[in-house]
C-alpha positions in Angstrom: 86.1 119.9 150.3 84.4 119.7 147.1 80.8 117.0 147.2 82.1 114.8 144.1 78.1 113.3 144.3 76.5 116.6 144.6 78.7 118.1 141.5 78.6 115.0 139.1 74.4 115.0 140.1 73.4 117.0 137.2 75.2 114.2 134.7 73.7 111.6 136.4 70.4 113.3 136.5 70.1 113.6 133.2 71.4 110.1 132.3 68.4 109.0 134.7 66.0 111.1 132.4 67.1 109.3 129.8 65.0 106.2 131.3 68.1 103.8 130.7 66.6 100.4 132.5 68.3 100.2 135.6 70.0 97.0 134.8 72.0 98.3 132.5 73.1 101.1 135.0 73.5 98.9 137.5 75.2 96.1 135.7 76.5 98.1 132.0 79.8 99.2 133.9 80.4 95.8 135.4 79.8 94.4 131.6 82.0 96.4 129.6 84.9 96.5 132.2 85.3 92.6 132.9 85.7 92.1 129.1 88.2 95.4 128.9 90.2 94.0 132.2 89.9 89.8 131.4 90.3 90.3 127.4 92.6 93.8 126.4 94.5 93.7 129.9 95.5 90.4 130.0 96.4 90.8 126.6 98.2 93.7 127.0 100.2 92.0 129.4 100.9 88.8 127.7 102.6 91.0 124.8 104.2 93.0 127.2 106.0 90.2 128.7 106.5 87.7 125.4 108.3 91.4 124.4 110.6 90.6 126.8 111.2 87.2 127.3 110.6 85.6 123.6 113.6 85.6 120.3 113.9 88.6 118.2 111.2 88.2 115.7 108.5 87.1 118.0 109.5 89.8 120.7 109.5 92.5 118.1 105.6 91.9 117.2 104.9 91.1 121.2 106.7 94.4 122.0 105.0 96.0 118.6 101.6 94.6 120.0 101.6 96.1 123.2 103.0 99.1 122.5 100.0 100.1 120.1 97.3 98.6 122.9 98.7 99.9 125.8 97.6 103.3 125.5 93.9 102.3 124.6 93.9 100.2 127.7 94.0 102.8 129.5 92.4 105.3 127.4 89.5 102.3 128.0 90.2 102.1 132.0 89.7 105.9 132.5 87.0 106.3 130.6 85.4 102.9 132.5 85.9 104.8 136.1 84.3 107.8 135.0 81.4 105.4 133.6 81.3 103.6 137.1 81.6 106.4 139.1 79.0 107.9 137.5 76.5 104.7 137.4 77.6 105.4 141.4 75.8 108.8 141.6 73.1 107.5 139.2 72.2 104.9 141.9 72.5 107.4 144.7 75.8 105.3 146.2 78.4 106.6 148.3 81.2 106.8 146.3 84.9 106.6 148.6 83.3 103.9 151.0 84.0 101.1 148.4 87.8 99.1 148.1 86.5 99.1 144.1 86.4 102.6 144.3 90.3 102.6 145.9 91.6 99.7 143.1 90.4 101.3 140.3 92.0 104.6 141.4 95.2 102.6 142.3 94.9 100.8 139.4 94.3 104.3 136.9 97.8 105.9 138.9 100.0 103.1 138.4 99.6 102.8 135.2 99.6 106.5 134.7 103.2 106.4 136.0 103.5 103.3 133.9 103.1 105.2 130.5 105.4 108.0 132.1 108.2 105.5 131.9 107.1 104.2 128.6 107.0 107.4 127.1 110.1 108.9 128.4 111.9 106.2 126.5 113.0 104.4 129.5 114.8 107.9 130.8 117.7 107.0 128.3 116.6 103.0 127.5 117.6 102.4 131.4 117.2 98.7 132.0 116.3 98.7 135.3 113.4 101.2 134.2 112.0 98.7 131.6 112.0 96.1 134.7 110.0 98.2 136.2 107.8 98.9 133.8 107.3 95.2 133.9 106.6 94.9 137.1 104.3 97.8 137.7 102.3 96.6 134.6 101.4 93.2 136.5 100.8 94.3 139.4 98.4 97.0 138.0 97.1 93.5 136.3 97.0 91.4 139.3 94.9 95.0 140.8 92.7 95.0 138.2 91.7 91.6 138.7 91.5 92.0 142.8 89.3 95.5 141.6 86.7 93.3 139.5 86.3 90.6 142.5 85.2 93.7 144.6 82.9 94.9 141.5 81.0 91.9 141.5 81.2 92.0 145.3 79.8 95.4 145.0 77.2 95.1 142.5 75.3 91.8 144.5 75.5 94.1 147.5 73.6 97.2 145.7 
């Protein structure tokens, strides 16, 4: 099995050489994450949900909304666990012995299969699909939120 530490060491080495203060490494991830889950995600899911449950006109924007931010979300999200994982190996941590480590992954797959829905179109608009979509979303929400608890947790610990 493949050393993730050992093979992501030279990017973290050289990160380190760039003699970034070790507050922002140790807290920069924790930073730009909380405002990317608490601000876009909850937003995100607001829209997702007034989409479905508001009148026409209100549900259009909602649905018009969250369709556009969606993607960046997660665009944001993936590009936030490679940043933390990274900040990890920059700190010399083990990386698969910490729950935040598991809920962001959860969190990354279910909404990976999330946007496969989305973009298939619903297989064929399929209603029960789009409840699921709904569904998945906020728990992937309700994970994020579990995920930064254990951040925090994580980050007094280090």
């Amino acid at each position: 099995m493949i050393n993730v530490s050992a093979f992501l060491e030279p990017i973290a080495g050289w990160f380190r050489s760039l003699g970034v203060p070790e507050a922002v490494v140790h807290w920069g991830h924790p930073a730009m994450m909380g405002i990317v889950i608490f601000v876009m995600g909850t937003f995100v899911g607001v829209t997702g949900w007034r989409g479905k449950l508001l009148e026409k006109d209100a549900a259009i924007q909602s649905r018009n909304a969250h369709r556009q931010l969606a993607p960046w979300l997660f665009v944001f999200l993936a590009g936030g666990y490679t940043g933390g994982v990274l900040s990890l190996v920059m700190q010399q941590k083990p990386l698969f012995e910490s729950p935040h480590f598991w809920t962001g992954s959860l969190v990354l797959i279910l909404l990976l299969i999330n946007g496969v829905i989305s973009l298939s179109g619903f297989f064929g608009d399929k209603a029960g699909l789009r409840v699921v979509h709904a569904y998945l979303g906020s728990t992937a929400l309700l994970i994020m939120f579990v995920h930064a608890v254990l951040g925090f947790n994580l980050g007094i610990s280090l």
